[in-house]
C-alpha positions as CSV (number, residue, x, y, z in Angstrom):
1,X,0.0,0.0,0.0
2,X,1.2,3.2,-1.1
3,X,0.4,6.0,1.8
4,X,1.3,9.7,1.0
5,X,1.4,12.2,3.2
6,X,-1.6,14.3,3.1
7,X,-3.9,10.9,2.8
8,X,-2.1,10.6,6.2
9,X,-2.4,14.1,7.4
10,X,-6.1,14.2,6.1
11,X,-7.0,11.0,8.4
12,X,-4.6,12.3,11.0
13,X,-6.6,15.8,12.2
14,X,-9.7,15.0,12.8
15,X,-8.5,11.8,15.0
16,X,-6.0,13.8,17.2
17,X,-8.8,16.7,17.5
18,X,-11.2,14.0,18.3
19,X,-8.9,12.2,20.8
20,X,-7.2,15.3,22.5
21,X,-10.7,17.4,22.4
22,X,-9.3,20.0,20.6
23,X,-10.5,22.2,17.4
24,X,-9.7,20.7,14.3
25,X,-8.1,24.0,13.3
26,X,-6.0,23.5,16.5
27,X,-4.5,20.5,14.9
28,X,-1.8,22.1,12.7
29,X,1.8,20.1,11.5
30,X,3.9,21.9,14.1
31,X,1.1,21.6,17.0
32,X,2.9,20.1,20.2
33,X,0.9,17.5,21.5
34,X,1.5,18.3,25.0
35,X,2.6,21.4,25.1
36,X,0.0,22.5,22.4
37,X,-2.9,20.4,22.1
38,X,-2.7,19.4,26.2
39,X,-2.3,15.6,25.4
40,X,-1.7,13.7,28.3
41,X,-0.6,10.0,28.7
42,X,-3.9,8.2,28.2
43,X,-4.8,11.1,25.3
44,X,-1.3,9.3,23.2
45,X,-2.3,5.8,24.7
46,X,-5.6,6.3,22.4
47,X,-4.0,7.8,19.4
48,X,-1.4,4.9,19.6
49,X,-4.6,2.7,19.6
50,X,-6.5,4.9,17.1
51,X,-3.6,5.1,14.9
52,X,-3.4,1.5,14.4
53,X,-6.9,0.6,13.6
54,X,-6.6,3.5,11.3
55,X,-3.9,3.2,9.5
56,X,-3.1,-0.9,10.2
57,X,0.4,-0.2,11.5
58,X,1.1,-0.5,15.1
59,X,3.3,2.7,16.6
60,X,3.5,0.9,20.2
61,X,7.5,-0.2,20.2
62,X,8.5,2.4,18.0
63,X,10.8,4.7,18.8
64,X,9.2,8.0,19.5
65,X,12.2,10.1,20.7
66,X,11.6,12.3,17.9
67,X,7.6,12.6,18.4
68,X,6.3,15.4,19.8
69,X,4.2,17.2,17.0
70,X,1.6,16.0,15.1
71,X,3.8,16.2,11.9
72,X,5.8,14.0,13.6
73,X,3.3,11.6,14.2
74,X,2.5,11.8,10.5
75,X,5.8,11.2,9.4
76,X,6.1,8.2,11.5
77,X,2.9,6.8,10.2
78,X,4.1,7.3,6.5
79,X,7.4,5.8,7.3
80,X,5.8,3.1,9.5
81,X,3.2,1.9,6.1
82,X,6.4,2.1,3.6
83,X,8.1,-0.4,6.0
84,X,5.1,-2.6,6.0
85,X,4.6,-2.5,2.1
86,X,8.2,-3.5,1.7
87,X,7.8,-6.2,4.0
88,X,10.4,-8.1,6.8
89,X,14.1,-7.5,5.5
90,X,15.0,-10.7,6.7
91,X,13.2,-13.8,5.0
């Protein structure tokens, strides 16, 4: 499956405005999701969740060093679905 971006960002918004409460207009690319959009632990616990049944790949066990806006969280998922469509590197 070949995701781009703004399929991504598009499916993206209204899930984190739903999740975090928010505006969707709240939900920009460089929105901090704690810092900006007040998401707490349980708030990224559900978007994990959300995420996965959304988009079919799984960000729990990914490293999320890097994650704190919701472009990040976009990014990820994009780079997350190109990984999957490739398939395991080892066979």
């Amino acid at each position: 499956m070949d995701v781009e971006h703004g399929d991504v960002w598009e499916a993206l918004r209204p899930l984190c405005a739903r999740v975090m409460s928010v505006p969707p207009e709240a939900v920009v690319p460089r929105a901090r999701l704690v810092a900006d959009l007040g998401a707490d632990s349980l708030d990224i616990t559900e978007l994990e969740a959300a995420s996965e049944e959304l988009f079919g790949v799984s960000l729990r066990g990914t490293d999320k060093g890097g994650v704190s806006t919701v472009g990040d969280v976009a990014d990820l998922i994009v780079r997350l679905c190109a990984r999957e469509a490739r398939g395991p590197l080892v066979r």
